[in-house]
VOLUMNU-139180 format. One record per atom (N, C-alpha, C): chain; x, y, z; residue number from 1; residue in three letters. Coordinates in Angstrom, 3 decimals. Layout:
// VOLUMNU-139180
FIMAR; A; X; Y; Z; NUM; Ala
...
This chain:
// VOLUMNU-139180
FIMAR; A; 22.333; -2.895; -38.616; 1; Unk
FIMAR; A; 23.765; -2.918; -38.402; 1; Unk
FIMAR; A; 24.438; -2.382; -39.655; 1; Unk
FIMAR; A; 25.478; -1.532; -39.367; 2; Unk
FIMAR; A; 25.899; -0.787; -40.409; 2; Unk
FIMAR; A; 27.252; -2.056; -41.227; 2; Unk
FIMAR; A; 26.927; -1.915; -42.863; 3; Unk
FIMAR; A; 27.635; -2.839; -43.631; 3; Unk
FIMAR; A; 29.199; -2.723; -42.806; 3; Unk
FIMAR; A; 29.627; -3.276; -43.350; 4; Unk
FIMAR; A; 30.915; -3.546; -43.460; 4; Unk
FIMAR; A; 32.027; -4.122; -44.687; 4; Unk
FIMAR; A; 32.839; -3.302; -45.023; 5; Unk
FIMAR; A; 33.837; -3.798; -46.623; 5; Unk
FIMAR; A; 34.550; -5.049; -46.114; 5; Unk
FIMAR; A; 35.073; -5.467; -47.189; 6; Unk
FIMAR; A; 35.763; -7.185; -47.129; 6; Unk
FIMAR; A; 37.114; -6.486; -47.129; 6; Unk
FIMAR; A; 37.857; -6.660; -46.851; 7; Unk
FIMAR; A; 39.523; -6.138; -47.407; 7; Unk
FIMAR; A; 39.848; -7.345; -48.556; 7; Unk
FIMAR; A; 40.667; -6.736; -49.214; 8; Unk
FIMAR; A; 41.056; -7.260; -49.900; 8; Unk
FIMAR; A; 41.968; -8.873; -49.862; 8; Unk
FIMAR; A; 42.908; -8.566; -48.962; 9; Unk
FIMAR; A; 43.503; -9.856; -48.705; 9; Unk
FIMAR; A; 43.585; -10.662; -47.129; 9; Unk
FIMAR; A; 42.694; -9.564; -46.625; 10; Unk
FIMAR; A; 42.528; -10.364; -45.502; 10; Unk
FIMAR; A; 40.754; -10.688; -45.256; 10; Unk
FIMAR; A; 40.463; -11.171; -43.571; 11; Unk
FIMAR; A; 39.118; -11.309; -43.825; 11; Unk
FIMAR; A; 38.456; -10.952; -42.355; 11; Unk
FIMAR; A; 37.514; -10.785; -42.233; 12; Unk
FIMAR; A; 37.109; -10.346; -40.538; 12; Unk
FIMAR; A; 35.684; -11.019; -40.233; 12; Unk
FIMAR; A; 35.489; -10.715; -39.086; 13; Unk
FIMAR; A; 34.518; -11.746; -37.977; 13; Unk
FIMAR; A; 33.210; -11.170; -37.849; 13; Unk
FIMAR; A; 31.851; -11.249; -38.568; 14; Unk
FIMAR; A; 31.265; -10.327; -37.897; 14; Unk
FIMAR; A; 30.361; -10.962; -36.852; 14; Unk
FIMAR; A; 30.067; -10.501; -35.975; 15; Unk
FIMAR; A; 29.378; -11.021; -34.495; 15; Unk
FIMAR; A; 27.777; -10.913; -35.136; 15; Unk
FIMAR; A; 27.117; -11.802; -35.237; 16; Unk
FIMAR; A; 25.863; -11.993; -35.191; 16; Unk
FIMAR; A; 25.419; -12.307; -33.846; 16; Unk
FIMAR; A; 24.002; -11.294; -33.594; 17; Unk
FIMAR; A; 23.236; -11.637; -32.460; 17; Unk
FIMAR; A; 22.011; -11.570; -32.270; 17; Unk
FIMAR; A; 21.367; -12.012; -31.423; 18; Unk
FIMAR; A; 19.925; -12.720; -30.893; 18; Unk
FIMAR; A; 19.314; -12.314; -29.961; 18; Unk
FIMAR; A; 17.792; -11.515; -30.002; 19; Unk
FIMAR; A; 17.098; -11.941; -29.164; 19; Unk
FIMAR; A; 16.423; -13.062; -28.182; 19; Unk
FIMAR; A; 16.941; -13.496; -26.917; 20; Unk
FIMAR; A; 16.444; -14.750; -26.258; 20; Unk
FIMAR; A; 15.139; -13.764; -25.125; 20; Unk
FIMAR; A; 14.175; -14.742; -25.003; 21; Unk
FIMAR; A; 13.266; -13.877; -23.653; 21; Unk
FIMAR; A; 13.728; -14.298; -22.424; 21; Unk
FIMAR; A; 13.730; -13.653; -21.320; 22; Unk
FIMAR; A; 14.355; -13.594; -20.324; 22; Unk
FIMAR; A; 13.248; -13.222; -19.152; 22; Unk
FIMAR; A; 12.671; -13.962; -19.126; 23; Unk
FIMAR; A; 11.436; -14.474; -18.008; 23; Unk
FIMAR; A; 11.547; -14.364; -16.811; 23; Unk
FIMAR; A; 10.725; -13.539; -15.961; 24; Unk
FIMAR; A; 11.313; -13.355; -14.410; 24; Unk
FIMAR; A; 9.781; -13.625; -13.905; 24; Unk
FIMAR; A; 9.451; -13.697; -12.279; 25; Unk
FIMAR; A; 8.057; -13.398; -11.530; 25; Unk
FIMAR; A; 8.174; -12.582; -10.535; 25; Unk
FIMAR; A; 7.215; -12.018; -10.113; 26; Unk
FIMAR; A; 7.715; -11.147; -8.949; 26; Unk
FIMAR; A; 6.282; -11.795; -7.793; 26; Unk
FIMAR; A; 6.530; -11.620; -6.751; 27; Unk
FIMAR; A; 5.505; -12.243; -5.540; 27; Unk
FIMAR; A; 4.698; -10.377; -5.427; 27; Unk
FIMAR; A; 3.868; -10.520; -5.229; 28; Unk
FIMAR; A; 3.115; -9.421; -4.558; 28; Unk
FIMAR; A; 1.767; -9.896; -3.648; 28; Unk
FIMAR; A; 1.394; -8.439; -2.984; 29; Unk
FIMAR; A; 1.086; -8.781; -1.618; 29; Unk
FIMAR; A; -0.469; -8.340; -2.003; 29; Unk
FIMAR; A; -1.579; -9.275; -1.682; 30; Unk
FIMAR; A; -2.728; -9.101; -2.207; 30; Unk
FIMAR; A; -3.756; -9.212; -1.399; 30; Unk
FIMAR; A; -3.498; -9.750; -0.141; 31; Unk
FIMAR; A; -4.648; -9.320; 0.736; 31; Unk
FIMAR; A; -4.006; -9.937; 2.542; 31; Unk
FIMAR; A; -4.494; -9.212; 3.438; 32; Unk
FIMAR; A; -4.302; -9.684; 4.496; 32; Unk
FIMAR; A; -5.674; -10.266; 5.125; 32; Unk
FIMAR; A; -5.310; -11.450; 5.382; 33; Unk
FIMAR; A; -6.748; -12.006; 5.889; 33; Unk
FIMAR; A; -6.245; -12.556; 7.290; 33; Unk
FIMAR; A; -7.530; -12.530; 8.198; 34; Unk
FIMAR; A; -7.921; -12.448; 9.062; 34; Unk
FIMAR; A; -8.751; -14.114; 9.407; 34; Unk
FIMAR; A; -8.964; -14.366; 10.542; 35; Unk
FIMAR; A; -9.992; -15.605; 10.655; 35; Unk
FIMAR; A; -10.481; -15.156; 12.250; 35; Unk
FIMAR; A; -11.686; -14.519; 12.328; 36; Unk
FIMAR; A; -11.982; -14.734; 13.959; 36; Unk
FIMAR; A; -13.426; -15.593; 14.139; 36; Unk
FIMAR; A; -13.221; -16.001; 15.460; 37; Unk
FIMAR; A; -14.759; -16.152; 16.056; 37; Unk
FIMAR; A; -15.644; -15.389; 16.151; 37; Unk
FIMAR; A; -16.853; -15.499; 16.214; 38; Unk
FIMAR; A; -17.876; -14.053; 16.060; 38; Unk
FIMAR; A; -18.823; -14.732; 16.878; 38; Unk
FIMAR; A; -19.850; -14.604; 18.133; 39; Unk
FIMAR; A; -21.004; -14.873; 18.263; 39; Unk
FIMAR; A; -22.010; -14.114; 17.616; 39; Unk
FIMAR; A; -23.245; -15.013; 16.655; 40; Unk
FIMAR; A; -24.669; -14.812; 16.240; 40; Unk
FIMAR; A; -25.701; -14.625; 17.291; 40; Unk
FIMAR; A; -26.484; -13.695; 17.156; 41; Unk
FIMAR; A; -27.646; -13.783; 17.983; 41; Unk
FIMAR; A; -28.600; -14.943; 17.061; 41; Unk
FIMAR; A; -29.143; -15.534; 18.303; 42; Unk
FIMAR; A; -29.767; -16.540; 17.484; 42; Unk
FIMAR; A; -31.294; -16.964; 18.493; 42; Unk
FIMAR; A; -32.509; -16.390; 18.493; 43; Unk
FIMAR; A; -33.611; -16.541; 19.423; 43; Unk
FIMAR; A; -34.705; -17.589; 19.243; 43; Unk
FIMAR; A; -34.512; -18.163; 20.385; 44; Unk
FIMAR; A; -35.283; -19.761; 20.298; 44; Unk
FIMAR; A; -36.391; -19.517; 21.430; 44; Unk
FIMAR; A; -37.476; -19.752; 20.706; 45; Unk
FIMAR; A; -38.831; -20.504; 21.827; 45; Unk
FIMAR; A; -38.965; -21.532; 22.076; 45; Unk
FIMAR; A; -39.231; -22.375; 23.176; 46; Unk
FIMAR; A; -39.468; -23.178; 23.573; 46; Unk
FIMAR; A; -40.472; -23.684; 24.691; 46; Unk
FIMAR; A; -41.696; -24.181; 24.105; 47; Unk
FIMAR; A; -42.599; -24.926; 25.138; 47; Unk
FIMAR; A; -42.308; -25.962; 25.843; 47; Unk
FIMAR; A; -42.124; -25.440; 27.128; 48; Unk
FIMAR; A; -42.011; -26.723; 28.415; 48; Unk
FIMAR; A; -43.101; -26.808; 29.504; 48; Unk
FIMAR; A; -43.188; -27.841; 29.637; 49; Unk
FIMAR; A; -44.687; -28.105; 30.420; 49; Unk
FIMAR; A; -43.787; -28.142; 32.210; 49; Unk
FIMAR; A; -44.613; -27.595; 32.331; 50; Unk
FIMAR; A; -44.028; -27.629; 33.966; 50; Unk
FIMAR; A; -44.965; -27.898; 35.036; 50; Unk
FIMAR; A; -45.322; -29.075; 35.804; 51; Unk
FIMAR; A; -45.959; -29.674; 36.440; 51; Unk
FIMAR; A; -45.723; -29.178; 38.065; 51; Unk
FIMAR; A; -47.025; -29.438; 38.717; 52; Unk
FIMAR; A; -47.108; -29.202; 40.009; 52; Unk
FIMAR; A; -48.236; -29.969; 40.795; 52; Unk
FIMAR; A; -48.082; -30.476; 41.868; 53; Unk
FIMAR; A; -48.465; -31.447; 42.486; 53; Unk
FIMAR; A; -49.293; -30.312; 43.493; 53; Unk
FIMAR; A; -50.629; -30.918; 43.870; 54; Unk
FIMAR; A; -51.716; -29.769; 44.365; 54; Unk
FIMAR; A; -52.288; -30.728; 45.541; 54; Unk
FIMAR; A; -52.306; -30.843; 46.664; 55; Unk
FIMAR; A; -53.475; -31.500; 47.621; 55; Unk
FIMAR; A; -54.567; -30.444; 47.488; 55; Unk
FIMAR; A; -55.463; -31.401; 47.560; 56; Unk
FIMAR; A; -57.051; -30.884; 47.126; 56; Unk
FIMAR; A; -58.135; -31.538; 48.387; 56; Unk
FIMAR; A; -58.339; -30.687; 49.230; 57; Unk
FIMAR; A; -59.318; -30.956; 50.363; 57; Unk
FIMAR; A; -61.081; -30.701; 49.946; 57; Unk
FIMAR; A; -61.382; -31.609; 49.673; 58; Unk
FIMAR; A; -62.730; -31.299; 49.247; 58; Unk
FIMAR; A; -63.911; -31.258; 50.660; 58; Unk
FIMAR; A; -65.239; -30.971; 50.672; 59; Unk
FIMAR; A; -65.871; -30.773; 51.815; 59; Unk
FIMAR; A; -67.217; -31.029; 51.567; 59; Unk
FIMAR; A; -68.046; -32.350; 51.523; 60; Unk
FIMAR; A; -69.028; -31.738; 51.343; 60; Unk
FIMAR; A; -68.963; -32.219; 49.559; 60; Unk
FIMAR; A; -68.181; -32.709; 49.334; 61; Unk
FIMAR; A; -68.050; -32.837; 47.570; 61; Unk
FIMAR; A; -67.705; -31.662; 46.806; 61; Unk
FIMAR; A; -67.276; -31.026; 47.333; 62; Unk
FIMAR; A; -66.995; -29.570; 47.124; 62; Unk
FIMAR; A; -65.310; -29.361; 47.270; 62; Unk
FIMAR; A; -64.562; -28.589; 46.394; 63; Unk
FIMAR; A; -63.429; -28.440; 46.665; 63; Unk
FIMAR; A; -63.212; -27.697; 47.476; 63; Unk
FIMAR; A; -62.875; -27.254; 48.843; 64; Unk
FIMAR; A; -62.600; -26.293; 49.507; 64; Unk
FIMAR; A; -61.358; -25.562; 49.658; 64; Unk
FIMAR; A; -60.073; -26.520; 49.463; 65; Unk
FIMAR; A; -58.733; -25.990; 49.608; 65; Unk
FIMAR; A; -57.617; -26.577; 48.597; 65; Unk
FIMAR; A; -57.279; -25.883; 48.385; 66; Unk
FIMAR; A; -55.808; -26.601; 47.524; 66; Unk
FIMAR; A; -54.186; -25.821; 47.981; 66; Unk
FIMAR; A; -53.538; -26.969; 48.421; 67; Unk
FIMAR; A; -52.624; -26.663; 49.085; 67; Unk
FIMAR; A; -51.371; -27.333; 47.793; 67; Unk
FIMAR; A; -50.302; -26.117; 47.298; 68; Unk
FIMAR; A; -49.007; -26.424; 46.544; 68; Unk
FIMAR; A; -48.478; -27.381; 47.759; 68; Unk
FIMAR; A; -48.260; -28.948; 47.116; 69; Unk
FIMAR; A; -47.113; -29.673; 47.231; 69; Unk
FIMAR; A; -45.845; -29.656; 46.961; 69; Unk
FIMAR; A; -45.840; -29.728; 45.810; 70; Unk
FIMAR; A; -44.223; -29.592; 44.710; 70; Unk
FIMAR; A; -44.827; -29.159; 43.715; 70; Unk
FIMAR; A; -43.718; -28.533; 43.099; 71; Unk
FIMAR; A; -44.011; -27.852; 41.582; 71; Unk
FIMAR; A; -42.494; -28.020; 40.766; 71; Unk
FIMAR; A; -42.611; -27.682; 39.306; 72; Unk
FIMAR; A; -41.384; -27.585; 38.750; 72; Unk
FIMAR; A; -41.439; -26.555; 38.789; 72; Unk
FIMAR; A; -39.785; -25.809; 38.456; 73; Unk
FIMAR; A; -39.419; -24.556; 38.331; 73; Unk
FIMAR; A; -38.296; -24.666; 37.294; 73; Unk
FIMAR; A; -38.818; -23.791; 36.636; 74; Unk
FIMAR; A; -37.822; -23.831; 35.405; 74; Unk
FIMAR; A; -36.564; -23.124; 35.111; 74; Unk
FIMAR; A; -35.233; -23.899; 34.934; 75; Unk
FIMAR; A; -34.009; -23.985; 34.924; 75; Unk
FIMAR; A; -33.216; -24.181; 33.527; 75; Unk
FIMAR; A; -32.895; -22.655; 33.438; 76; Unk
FIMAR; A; -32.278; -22.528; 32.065; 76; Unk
FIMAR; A; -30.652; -21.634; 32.250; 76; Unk
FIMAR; A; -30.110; -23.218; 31.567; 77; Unk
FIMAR; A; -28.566; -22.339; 31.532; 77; Unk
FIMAR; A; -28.507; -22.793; 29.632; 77; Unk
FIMAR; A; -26.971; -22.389; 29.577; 78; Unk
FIMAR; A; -26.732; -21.854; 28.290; 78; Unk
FIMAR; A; -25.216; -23.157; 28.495; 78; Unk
FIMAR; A; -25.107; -23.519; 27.562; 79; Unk
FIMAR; A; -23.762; -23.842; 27.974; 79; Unk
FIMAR; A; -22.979; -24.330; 26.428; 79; Unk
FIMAR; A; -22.094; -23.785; 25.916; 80; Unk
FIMAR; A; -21.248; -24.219; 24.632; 80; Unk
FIMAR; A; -21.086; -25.722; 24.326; 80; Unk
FIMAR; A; -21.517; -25.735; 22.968; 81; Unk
FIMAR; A; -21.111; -27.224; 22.371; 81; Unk
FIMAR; A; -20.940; -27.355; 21.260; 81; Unk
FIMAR; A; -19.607; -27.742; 20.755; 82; Unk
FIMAR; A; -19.187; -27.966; 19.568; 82; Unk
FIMAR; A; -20.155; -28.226; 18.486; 82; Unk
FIMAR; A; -19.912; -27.250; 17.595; 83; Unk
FIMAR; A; -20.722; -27.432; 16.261; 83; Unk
FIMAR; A; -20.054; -27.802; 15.339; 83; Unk
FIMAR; A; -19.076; -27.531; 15.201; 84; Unk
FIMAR; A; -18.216; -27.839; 13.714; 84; Unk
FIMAR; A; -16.925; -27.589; 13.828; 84; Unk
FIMAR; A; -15.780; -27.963; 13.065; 85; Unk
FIMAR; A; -15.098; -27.535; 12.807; 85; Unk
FIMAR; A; -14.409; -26.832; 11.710; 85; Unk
FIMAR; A; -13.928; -25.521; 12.213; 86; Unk
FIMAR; A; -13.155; -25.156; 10.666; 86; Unk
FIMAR; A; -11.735; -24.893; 10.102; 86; Unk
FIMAR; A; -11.131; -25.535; 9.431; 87; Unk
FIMAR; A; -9.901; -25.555; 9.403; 87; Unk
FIMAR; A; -9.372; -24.412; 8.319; 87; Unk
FIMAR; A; -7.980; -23.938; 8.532; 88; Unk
FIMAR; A; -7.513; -22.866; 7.675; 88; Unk
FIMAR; A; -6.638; -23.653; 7.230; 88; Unk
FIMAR; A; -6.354; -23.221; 5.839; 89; Unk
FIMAR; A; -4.675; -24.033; 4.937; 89; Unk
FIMAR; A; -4.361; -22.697; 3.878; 89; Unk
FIMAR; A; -3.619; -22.794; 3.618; 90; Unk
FIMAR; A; -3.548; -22.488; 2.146; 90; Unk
FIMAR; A; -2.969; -23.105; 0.800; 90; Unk
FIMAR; A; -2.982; -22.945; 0.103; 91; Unk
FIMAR; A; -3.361; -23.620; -1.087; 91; Unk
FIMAR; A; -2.582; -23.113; -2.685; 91; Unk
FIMAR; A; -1.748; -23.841; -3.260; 92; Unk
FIMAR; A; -1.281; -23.083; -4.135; 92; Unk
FIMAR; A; -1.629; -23.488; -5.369; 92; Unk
FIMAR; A; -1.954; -22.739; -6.010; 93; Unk
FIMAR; A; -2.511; -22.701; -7.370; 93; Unk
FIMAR; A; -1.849; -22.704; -8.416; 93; Unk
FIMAR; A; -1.934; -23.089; -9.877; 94; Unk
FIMAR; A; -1.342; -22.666; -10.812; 94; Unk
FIMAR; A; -1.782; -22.741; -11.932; 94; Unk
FIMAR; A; -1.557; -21.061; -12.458; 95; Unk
FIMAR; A; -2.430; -21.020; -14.046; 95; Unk
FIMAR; A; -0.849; -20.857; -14.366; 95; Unk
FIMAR; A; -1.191; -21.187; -16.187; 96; Unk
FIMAR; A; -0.445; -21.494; -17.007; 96; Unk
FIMAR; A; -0.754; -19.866; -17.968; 96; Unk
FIMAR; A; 0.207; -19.215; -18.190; 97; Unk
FIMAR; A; 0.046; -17.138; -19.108; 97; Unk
FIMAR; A; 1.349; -17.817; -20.221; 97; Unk
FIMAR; A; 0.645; -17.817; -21.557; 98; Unk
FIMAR; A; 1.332; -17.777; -22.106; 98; Unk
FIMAR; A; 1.641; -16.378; -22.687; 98; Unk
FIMAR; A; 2.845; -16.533; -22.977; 99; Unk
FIMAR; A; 3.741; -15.375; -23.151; 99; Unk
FIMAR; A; 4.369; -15.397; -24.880; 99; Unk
FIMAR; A; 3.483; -14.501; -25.520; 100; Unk
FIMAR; A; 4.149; -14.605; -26.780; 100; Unk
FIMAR; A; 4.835; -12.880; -27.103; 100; Unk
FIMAR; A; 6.303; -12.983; -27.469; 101; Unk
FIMAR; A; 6.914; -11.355; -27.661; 101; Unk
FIMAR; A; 7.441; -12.356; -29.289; 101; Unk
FIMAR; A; 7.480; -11.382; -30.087; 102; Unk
FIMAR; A; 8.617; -11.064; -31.704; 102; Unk
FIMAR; A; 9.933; -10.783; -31.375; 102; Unk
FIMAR; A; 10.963; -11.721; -31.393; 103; Unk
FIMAR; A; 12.386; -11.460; -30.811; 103; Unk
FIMAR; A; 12.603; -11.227; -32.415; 103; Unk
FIMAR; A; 13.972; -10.421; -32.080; 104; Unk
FIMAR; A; 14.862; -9.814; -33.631; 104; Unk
FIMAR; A; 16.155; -11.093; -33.347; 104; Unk
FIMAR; A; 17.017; -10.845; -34.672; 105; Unk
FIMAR; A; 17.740; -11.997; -35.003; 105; Unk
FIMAR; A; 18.431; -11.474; -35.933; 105; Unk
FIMAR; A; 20.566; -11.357; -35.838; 106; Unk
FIMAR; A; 20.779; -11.009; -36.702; 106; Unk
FIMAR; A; 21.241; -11.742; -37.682; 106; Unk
FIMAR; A; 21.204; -11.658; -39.290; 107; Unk
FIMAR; A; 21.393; -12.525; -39.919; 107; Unk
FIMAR; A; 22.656; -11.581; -40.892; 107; Unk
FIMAR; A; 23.641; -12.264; -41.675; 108; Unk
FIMAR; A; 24.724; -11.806; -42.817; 108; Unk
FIMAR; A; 23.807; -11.541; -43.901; 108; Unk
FIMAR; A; 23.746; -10.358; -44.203; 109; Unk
FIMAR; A; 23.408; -10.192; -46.174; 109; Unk
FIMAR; A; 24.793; -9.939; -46.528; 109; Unk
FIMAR; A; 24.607; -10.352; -47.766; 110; Unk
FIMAR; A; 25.850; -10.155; -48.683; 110; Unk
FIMAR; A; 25.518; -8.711; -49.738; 110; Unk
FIMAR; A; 25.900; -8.018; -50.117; 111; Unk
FIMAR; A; 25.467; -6.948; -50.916; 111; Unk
FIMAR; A; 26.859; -6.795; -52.067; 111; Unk
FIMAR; A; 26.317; -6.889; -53.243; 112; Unk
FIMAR; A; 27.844; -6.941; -53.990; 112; Unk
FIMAR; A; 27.540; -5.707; -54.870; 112; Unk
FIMAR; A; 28.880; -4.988; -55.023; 113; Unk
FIMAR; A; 28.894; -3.929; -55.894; 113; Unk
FIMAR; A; 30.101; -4.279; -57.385; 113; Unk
FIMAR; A; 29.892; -3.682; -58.496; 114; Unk
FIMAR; A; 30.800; -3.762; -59.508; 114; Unk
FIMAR; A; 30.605; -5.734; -60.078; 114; Unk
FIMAR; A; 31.323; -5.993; -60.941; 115; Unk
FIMAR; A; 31.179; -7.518; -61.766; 115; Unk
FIMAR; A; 31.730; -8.307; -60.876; 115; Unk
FIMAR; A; 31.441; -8.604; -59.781; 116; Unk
FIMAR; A; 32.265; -9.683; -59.290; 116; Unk
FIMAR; A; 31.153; -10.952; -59.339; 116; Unk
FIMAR; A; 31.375; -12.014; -59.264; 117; Unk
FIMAR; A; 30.648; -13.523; -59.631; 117; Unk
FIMAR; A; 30.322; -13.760; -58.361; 117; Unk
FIMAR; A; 28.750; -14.227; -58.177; 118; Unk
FIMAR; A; 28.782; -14.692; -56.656; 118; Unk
FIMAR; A; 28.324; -16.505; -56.502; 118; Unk
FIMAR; A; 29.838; -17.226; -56.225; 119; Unk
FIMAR; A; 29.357; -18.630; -56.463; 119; Unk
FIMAR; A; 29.009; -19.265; -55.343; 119; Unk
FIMAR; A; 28.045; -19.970; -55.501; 120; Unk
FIMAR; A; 27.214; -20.508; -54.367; 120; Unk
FIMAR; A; 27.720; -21.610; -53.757; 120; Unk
FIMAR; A; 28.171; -22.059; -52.681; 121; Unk
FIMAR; A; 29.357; -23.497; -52.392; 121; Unk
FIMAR; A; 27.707; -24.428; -51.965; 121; Unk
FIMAR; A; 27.251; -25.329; -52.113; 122; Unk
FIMAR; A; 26.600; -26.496; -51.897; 122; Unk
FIMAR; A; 26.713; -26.673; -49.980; 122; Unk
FIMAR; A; 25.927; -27.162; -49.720; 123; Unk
FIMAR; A; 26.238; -27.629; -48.325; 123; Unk
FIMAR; A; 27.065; -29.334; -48.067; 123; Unk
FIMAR; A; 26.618; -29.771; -49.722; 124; Unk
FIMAR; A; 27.337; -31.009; -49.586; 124; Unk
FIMAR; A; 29.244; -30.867; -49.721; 124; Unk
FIMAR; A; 29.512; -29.813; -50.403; 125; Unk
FIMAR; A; 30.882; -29.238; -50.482; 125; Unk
FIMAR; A; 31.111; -28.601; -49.061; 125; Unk
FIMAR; A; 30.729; -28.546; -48.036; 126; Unk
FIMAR; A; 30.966; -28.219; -47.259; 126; Unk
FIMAR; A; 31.849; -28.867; -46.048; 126; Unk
């Protein structure tokens, strides 16, 4: 800041001023997410015994005939059952960024030219 002279019999104001930081946030847009269902292929073996009922005509001590009575027949369906559940939320977080900037600050120098006395007033004279 450029000096400034005293006048002689009068006196003037000078405006001292300050850097303050002036802190803002802005929202931005960082991902679009999605949540679907998906079926897995997922292949299972399974041994099942499947029984059948046989008349057996023997002859003679001898087996001669075998006639199917009943039999099982095997019956496979598929049918959905809850496995789990999964829930969506979201969630807000918070980190702590510290923020360090060097603010300026203006301060009065006095600069004296020629013999003039420069007396110091006390703060207790104040």
């Amino acid at each position: 800041m450029a000096e400034e002279p005293i006048a002689d019999a009068g006196s003037r104001v000078m405006k001292l001023r300050e850097e303050k930081l002036d802190i803002g946030k802005e929202r931005i847009f960082l991902a679009d997410v999605q949540v679907r269902r998906e079926w897995v292929e997922d292949t299972r073996r399974i041994e099942v015994p499947l029984y059948r009922e046989e008349l057996v005509v023997e002859k003679n001590g001898h087996e001669a005939y075998r006639i199917p009575v009943r039999e099982e027949r095997l019956e496979v369906r598929k049918i959905p059952v809850e496995l789990n559940e999964v829930r969506v939320r979201t969630e807000t977080q918070v980190d702590e960024v510290q923020v360090q900037e060097t603010l300026l600050k203006e301060v009065a120098r006095l600069s004296v030219e020629g013999e003039a006395d420069l007396l110091e007033k006390s703060r207790s004279d104040a």
